[in-house]
C-alpha positions as CSV (number, residue, x, y, z in Angstrom):
1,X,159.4,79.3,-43.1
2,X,158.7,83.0,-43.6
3,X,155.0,83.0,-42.7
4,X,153.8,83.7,-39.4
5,X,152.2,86.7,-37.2
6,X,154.0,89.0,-35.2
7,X,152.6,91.1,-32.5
8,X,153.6,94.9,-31.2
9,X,151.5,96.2,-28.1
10,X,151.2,100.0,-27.8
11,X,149.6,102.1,-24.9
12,X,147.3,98.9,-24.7
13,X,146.7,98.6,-28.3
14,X,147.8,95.5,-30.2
15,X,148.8,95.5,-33.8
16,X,149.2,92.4,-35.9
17,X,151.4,91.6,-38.9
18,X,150.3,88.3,-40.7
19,X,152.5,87.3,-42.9
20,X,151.0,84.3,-45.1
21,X,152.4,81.5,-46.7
22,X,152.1,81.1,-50.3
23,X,148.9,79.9,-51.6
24,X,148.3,76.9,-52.4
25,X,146.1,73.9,-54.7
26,X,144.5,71.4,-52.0
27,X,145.9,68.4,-52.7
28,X,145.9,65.7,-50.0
29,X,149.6,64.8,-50.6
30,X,151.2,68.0,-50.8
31,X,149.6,69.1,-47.8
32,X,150.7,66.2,-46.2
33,X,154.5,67.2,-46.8
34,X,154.3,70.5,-47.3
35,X,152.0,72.1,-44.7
36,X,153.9,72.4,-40.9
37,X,152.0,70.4,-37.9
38,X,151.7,73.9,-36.2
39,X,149.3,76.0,-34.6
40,X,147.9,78.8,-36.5
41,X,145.2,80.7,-38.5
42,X,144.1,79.6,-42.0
43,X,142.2,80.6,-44.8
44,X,140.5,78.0,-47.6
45,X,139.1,79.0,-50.8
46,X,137.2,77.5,-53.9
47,X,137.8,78.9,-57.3
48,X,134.8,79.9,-59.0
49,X,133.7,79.5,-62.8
50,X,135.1,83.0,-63.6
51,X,138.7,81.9,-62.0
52,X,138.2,84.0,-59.0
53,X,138.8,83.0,-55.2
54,X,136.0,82.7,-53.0
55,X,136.6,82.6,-49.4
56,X,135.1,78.9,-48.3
57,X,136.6,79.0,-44.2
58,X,138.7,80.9,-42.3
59,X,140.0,79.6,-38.7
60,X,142.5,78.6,-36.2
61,X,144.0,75.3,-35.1
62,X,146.0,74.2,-31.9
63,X,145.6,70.7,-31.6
64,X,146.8,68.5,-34.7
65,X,148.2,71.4,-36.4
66,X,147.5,73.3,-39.5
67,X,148.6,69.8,-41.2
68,X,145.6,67.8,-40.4
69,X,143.0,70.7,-40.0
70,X,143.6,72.0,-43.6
71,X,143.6,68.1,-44.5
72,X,140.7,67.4,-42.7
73,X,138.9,70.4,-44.0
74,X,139.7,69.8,-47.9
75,X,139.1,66.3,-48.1
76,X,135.5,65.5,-49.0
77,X,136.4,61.9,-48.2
78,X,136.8,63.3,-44.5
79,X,133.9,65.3,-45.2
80,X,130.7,64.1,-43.4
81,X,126.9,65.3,-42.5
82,X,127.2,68.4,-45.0
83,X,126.3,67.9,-48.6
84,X,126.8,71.0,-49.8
85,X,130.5,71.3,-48.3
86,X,131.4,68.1,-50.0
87,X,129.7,69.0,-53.0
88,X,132.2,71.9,-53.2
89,X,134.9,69.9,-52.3
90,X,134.3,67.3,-54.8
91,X,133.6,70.0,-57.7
92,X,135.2,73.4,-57.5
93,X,139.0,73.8,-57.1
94,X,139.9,74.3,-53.5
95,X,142.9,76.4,-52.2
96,X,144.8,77.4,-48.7
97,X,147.6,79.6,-47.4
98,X,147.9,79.7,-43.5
99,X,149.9,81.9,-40.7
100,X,151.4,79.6,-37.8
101,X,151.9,80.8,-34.6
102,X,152.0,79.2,-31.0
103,X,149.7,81.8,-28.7
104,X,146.6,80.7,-28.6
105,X,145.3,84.5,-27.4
106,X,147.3,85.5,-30.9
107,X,145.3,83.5,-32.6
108,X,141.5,84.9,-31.4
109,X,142.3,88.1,-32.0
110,X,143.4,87.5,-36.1
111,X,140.3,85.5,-36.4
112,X,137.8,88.1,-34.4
113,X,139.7,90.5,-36.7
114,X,139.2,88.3,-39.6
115,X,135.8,87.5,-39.0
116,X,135.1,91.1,-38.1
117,X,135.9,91.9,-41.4
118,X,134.6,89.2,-43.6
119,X,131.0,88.7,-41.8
120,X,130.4,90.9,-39.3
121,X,126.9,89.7,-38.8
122,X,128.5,86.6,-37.2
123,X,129.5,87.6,-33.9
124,X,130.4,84.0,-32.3
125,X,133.6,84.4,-32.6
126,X,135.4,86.7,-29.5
127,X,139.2,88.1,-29.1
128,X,141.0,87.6,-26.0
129,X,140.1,90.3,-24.2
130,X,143.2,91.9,-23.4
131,X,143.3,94.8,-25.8
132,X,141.3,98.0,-26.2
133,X,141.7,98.1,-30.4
134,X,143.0,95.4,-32.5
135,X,145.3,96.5,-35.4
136,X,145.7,94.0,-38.6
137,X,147.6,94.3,-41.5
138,X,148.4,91.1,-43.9
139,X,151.1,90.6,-46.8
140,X,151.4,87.6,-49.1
141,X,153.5,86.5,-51.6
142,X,150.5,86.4,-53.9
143,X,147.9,88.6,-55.2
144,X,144.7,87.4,-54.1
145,X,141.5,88.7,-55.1
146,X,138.7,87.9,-52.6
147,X,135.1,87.9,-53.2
148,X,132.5,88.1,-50.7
């Protein structure tokens, strides 16, 4: 597996690498056999009517794995109390790619980062606390365009 984040502290600064895996269809069965039962960070998408990516959720798993989180979050058979989410789920194309790794403190400062980023009006999310700057830069093997 050659996705994963890697982490280099400097004078009290922290700079990630992410290194995602390849992006991928949703489908129940792949991601059953394909997708490791590790923690990390993932991101899931829903193509739109003009064939672009829209970013649907982004966040972190420790307990079950990326496995049955992505699984969990893509079915809309698992999918209760929210129309609208299984709505999208039942209609629109939905994709992943993830980033395992095994610190949990790794893993809320990507996402802060992330969600720093993506909507920073939400500020529910919080990094570990034990850097003065986060640093994040992201490769993967695809070209993804992302629409806010």
């Amino acid at each position: 597996m050659n996705c994963g984040i890697k982490a280099t502290e400097k004078q009290g600064d922290i700079y990630y690498f992410v290194q995602w895996s390849a992006l991928s269809k949703a489908d129940r069965y792949d991601i059953i056999t394909k997708v490791p039962a590790l923690a990390g960070i993932f991101e899931i998408y829903w193509m739109d009517e003009s064939n672009r990516l829209r970013l649907f959720v982004v966040g972190k798993t420790i307990y079950g794995g990326l496995r049955s989180e992505i699984r969990r979050i893509t079915d809309p058979e698992l999918c209760k109390n929210n129309e609208k989410t299984k709505k999208i789920l039942e209609e629109k194309e939905i994709w992943y790619r993830y980033a395992p790794t095994d610190s949990a403190n790794i893993m809320s400062d990507v996402l802060w980062f992330f969600m720093q980023n993506y909507f920073p009006e939400d500020t529910s999310t919080e990094h570990s606390g034990r850097y003065e700057n986060i640093y994040l830069k992201e490769s993967a093997p695809d070209k993804l365009l992302w629409v806010p």
